[in-house]
C-alpha positions as CSV (number, residue, x, y, z in Angstrom):
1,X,77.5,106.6,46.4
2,X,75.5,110.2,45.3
3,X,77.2,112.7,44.0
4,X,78.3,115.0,45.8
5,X,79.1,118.9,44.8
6,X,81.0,119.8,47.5
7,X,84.7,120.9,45.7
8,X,86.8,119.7,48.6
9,X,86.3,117.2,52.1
10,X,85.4,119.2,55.7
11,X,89.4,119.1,56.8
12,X,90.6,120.6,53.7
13,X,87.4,123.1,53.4
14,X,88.0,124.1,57.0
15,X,92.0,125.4,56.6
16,X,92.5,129.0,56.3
17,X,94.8,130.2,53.8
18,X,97.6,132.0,54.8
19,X,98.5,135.6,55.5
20,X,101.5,135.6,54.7
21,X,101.3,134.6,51.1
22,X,98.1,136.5,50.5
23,X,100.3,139.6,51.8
24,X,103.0,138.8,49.3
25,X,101.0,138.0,46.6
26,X,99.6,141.6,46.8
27,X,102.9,143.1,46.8
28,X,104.4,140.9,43.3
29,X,105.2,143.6,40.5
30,X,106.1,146.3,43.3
31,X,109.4,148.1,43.1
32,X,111.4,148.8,46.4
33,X,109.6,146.6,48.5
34,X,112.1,145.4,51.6
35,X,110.4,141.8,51.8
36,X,110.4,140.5,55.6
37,X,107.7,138.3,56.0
38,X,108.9,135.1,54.9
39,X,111.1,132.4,57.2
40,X,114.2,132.5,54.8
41,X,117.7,134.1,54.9
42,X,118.7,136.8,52.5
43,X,121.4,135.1,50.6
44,X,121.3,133.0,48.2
45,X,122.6,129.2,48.9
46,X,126.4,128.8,48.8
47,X,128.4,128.6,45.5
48,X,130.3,125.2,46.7
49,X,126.5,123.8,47.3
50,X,125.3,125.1,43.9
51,X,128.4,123.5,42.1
52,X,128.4,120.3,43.3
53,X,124.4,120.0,42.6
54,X,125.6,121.3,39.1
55,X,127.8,118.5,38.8
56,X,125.5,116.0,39.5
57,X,123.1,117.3,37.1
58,X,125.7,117.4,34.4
59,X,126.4,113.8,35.5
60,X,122.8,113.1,34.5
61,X,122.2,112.1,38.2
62,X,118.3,112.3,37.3
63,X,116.8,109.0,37.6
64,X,114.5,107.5,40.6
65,X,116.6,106.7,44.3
66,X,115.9,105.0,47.2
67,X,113.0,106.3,49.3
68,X,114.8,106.6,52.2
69,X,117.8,109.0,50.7
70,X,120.6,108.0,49.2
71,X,122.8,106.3,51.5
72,X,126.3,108.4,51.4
73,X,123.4,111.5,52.4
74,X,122.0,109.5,55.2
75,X,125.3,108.8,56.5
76,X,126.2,112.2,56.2
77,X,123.3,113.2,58.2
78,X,123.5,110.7,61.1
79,X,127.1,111.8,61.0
80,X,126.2,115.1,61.6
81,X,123.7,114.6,64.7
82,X,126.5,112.6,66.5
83,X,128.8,115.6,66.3
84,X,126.3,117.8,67.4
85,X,124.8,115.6,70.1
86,X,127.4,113.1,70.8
87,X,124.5,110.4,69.6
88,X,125.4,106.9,68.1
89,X,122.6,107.6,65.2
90,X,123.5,105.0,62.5
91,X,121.9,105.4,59.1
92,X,119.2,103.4,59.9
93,X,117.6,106.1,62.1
94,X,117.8,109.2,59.1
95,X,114.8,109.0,57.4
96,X,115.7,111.8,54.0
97,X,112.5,114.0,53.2
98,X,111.4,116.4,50.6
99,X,111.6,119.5,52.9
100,X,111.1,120.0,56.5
101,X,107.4,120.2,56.1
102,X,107.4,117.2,54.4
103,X,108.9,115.2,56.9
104,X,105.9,116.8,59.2
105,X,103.6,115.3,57.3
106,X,105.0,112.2,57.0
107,X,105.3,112.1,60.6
108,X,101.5,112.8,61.0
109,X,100.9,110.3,58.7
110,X,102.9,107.7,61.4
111,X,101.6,108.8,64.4
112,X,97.8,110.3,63.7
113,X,94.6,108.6,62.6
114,X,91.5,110.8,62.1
115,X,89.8,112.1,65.0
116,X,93.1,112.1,67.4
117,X,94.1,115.1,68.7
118,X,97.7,116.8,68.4
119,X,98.4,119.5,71.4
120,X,101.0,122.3,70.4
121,X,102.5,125.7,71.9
122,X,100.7,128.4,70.3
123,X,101.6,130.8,68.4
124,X,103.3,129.3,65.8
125,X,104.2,128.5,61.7
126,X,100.3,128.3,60.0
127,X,101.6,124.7,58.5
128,X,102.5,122.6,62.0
129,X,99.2,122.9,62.4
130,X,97.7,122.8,59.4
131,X,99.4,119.8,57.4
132,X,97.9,117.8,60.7
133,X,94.6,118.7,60.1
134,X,94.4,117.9,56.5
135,X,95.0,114.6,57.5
136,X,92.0,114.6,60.0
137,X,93.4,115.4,63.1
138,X,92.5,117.7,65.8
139,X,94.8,120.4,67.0
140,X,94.8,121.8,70.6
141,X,96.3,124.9,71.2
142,X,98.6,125.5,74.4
143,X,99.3,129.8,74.3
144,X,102.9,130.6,74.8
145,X,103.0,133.8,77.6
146,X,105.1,137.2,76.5
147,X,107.9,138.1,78.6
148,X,110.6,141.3,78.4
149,X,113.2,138.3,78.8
150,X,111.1,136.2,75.8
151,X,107.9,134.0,74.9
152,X,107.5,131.1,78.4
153,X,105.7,128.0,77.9
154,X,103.6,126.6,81.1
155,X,104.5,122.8,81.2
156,X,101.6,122.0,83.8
157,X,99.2,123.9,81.2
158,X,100.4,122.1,78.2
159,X,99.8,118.4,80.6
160,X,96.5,119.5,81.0
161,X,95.4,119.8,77.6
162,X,96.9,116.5,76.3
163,X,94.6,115.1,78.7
164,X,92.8,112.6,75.6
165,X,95.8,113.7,73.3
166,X,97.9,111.0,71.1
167,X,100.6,113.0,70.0
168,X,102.2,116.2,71.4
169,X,104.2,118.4,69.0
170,X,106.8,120.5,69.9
171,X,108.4,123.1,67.9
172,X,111.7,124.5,69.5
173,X,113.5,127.0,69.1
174,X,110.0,128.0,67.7
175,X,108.5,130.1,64.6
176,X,107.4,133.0,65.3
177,X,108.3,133.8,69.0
178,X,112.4,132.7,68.8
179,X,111.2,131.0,72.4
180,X,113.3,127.9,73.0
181,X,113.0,125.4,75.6
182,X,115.2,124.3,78.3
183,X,117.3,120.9,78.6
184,X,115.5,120.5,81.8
185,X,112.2,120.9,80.3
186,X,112.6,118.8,77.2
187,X,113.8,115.9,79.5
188,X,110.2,116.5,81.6
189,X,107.9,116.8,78.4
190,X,109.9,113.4,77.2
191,X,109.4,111.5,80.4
192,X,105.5,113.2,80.2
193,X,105.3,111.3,76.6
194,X,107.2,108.4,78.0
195,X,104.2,107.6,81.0
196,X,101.5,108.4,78.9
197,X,102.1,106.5,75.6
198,X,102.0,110.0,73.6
199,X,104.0,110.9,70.1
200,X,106.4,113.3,70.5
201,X,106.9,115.5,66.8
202,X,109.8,117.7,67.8
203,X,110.6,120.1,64.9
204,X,113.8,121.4,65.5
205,X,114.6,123.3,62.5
206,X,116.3,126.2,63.6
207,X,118.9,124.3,66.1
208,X,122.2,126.0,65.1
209,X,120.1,129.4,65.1
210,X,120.6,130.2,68.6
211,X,122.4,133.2,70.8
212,X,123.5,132.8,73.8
213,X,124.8,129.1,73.4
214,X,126.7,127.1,70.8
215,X,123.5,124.8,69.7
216,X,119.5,124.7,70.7
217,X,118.6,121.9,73.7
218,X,117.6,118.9,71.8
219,X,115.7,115.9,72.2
220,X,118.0,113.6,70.3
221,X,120.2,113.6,73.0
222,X,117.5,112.3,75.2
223,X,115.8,109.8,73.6
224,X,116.5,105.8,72.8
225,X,115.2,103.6,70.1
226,X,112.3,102.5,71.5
227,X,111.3,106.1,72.4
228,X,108.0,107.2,70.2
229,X,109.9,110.2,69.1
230,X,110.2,111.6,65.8
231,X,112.8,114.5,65.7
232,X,112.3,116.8,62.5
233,X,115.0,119.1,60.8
234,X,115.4,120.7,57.5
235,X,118.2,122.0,55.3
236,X,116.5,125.0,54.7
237,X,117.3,127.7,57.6
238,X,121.2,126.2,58.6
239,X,122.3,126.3,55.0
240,X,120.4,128.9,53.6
241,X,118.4,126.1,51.3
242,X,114.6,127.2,51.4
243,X,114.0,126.3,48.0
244,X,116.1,123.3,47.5
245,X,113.0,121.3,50.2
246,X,115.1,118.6,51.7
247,X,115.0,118.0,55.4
248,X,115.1,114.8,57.4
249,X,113.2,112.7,60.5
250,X,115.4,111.0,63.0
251,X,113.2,108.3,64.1
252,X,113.7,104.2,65.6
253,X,114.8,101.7,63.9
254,X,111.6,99.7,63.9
255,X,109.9,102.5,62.6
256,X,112.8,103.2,59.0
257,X,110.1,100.6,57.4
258,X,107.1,102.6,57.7
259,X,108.6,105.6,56.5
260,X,110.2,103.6,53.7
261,X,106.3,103.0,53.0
262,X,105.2,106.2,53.5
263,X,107.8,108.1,51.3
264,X,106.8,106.0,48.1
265,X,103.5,106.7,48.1
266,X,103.8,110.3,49.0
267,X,106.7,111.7,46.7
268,X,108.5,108.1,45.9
269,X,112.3,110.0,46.3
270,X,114.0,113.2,46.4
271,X,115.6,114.5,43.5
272,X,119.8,113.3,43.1
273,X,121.6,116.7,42.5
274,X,119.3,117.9,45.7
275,X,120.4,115.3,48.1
276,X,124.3,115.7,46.7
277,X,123.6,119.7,47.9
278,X,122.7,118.2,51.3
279,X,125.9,116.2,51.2
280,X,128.0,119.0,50.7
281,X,126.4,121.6,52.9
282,X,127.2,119.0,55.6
283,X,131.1,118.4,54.7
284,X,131.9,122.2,54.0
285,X,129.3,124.7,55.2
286,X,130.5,125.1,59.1
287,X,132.0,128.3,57.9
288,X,128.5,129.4,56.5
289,X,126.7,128.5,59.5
290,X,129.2,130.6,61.8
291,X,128.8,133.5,59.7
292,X,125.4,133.5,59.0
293,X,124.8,133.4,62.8
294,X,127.3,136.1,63.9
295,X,124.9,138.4,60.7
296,X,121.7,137.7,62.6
297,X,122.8,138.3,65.6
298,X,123.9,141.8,64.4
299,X,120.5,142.4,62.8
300,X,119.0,140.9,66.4
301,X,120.7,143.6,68.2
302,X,120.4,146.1,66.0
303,X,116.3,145.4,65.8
304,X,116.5,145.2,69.6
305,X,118.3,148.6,70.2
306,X,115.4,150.3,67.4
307,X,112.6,149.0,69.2
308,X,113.8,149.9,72.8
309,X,113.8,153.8,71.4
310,X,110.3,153.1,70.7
311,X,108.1,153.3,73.6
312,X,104.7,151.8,71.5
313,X,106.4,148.2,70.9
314,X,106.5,145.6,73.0
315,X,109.2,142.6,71.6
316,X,110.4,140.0,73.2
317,X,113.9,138.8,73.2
318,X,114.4,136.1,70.6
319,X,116.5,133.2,72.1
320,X,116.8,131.8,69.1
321,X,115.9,131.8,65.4
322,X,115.4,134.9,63.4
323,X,112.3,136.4,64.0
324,X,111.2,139.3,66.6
325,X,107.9,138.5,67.0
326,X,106.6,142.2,68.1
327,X,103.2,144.0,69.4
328,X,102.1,148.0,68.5
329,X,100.3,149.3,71.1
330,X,96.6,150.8,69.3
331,X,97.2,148.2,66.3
332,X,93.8,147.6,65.7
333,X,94.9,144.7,63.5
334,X,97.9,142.4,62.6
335,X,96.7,142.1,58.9
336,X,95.6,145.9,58.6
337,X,98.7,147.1,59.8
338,X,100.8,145.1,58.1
339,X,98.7,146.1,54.9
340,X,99.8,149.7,56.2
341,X,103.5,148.9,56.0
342,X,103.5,147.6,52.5
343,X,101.1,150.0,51.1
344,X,102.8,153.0,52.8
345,X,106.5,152.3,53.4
346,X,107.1,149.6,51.4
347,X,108.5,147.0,54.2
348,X,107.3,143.4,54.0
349,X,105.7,142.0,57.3
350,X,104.0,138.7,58.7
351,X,100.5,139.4,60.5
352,X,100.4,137.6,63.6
353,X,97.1,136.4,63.0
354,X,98.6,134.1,60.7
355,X,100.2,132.3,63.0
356,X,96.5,132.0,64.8
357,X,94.1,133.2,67.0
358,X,97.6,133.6,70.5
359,X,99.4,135.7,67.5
360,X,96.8,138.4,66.7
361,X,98.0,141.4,67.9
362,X,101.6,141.0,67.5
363,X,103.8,141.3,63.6
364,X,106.2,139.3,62.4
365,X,109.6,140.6,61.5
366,X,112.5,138.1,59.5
367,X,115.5,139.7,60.6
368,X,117.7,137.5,58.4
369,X,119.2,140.3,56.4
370,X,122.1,142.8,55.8
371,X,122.2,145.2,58.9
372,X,122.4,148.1,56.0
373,X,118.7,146.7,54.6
374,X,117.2,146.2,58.0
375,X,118.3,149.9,59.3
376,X,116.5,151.0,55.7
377,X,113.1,149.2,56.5
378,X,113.5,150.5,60.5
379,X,113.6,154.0,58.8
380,X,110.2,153.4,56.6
381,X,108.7,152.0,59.3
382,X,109.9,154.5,62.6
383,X,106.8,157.0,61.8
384,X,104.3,154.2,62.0
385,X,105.5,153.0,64.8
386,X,106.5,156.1,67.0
C-alpha cells in the first residue's frame, strides 16, 4: 500500500470541533467568569458517593473487572429500572459503560456498519452525532419545530427520512431544546422500528430531570427482549457525576455477548472505586435527586420569568432537562454573540451552532445552578439582551 500523508481518514477529517469547548478554552485563566455552557450541575458529587469510592480505593479495589460491570453494580442498575418502570430487567440486560457517550458508541458499534445511515431530531448534543460518524455512518437530520409551549417533533417527517435508514436514534428528554416525547409517541416510533427492521438508540439521560411529571416517558417500558432496542443512560446528570463517566445500555439478552465483545476491545472495564460510586448513588441518592430537581426547577422559573420581561428573546419552555435553549432577535450569530457575553459580561454560553446547522440562531443556557448565580449572570447579560 503507498504512503499516504493524509494525518487522519475522511470520517475523522470531516467532524467539526466543538463550540462549546473552543468557547471555554478561550475563557481558562479568566476571573469571574459565570460558566454556563457546559451539560453539568453546579455541585459537586455527593460526600456519601465520594466516601464510599474513597473506600474502595483505600481497599486497593484497582485491579481489572469484568467487562460487563461488576455484578452487585449491574444488579443495582436493573434494580433501579424496575422501580422506575415496573420492568422485570435481570442483570443480564445492564450492560455497565465508561460514560453515557461511551455506551453510544458502543451501541453504534452494534448496530452500524459504514455507509448506513442513522436519522435523528435535530438540534441536538455535537457528539450523538458525531461519535456515529467516526465510525462511518451517515447521519440524517430530522429539525425539531420551536413552539411558546416547547421544541415539537413531526413523526410523519422523521418516517420519511428513515426511508433507506438502519437505525433511528432518539434522544429524549433531549439536549439542547428540554423537548421530551410523549408515551403515545414513543410507543408509535417503537412499532415504526418494529415493521421496518430499524435500531432504535434511545438516549435517555436526563429521565428523572423532568417538570411537570414524576419521571420522563420511556421506552423501557415498552419494549421486550427480542425488541432491537438499545436504551442508553448515564450517571452523570441524575447524580451529579459528570466526571466520574459511567453510564449503562439496557439491551436483550442475546445481545449481553456482543457488548461483552465490544467492551474489551474498546476500554476492557471500568475502574472499581467508580462503579462502587454508581452503587451507592443508587442505594442513597433519592434525596439528591429530589432536591436537585426542586433547584432547577427554581432556576427554570426564575430564567422563564427574566426572559418574558424581555421582548427580544424567544425561549421555549423546557419540559425537561436543564437547558433553555433561547433565540435574540438581530443576533447575527450564535458563536459571535456568545463570544460577546464572555468577552463583555463575563457569562458562559453554548452557541447554537454547535449543536448544528437547526441550532444556529438560538444560545444555549445550563440553568443548573444556584438561583443567587443565575440572577447574577441574568444581570450581566439584561443590557445585551434588552
Amino acid at each position: 500500500m503507498p504512503y499516504s500523508p493524509e494525518p487522519a481518514r475522511q470520517s475523522v477529517k470531516q467532524l467539526q470541533p466543538s463550540l462549546i469547548r473552543k468557547l471555554s478554552n478561550n475563557a481558562l485563566g479568566r476571573d469571574g467568569v459565570i460558566p454556563l455552557w457546559f451539560g453539568e450541575p453546579d455541585l459537586p458529587t455527593p460526600d456519601f458517593i465520594r466516601q464510599a469510592a474513597k473506600d474502595a480505593l483505600d481497599a486497593g479495589d484497582t485491579f481489572y473487572l469484568p467487562n460487563l460491570g461488576i455484578p452487585p453494580l449491574r444488579s443495582a442498575i436493573a434494580a433501579y429500572m424496575n422501580g422506575l418502570y415496573g420492568t422485570q430487567f435481570d442483570a443480564e440486560r445492564i450492560v455497565v459503560t465508561a460514560s453515557g457517550s461511551m455506551a453510544l458508541l458502543l451501541a453504534g458499534q452494534c448496530a452500524l456498519a459504514p455507509g448506513d445511515t442513522l436519522v435523528t431530531p435535530a438540534p441536538t448534543w455535537p457528539n450523538l452525532a458525531s461519535t456515529q460518524q467516526i465510525l462511518g455512518a451517515n447521519v440524517a437530520r430530522v429539525p425539531l419545530r420551536p413552539q411558546a409551549n416547547g421544541w415539537q417533533l413531526d413523526l410523519e417527517r422523521l418516517f420519511d427520512a428513515c426511508a433507506h435508514a438502519q437505525a433511528l436514534l432518539i434522544n429524549s428528554p433531549g439536549n439542547p431544546t428540554g423537548w421530551m416525547l410523549s408515551d403515545a409517541e414513543q410507543q408509535t416510533i417503537l412499532d415504526f422500528c418494529r415493521r421496518r427492521g430499524l435500531w432504535l438508540i434511545a438516549d435517555e439521560v436526563y429521565n428523572r430531570l423532568v417538570y411537570d411529571r414524576p419521571l420522563a416517558p420511556s421506552f423501557a417500558d415498552k419494549v421486550s427482549d427480542d425488541d432491537r432496542v438499545l436504551i442508553v443512560n448515564s450517571f452523570s446528570k441524575t447524580w451529579a457525576m459528570t466526571g466520574w463517566r459511567l453510564g449503562w445500555i439496557t439491551t436483550s439478552r442475546r445481545l449481553t455477548p456482543t457488548f461483552e465483545m465490544l467492551t474489551e476491545f474498546n476500554n476492557s472495564c471500568i475502574l472499581g472505586p467508580v462503579q462502587v460510586a454508581g452503587m451507592a448513588a443508587l442505594g442513597g441518592g433519592e434525596p439528591f435527586v429530589q432536591s436537585s430537581l426542586a433547584r432547577y426547577r427554581a432556576a427554570r422559573d426564575l430564567l422563564l420569568d427574566r426572559f418574558a420581561a424581555l421582548p427580544r428573546i424567544f425561549c421555549p419552555t423546557p419540559q425537561a432537562a436543564f437547558y433553555a435553549f433561547f433565540s435574540v432577535a438581530g443576533m447575527t450569530g450564535s458563536y459571535t454573540f456568545a463570544e460577546q457575553a464572555l468577552e463583555e459580561v463575563r457569562v458562559g454560553l453554548a452557541p447554537g451552532a454547535a449543536f448544528g446547522p437547526e441550532g444556529e440562531g438560538f444560545l444555549r443556557l445550563c440553568f443548573a445552578a444556584d438561583t443567587a448565580v443565575l440572577a447574577q449572570a441574568l444581570d450581566r447579560l439584561a443590557p445585551m439582551l434588552a
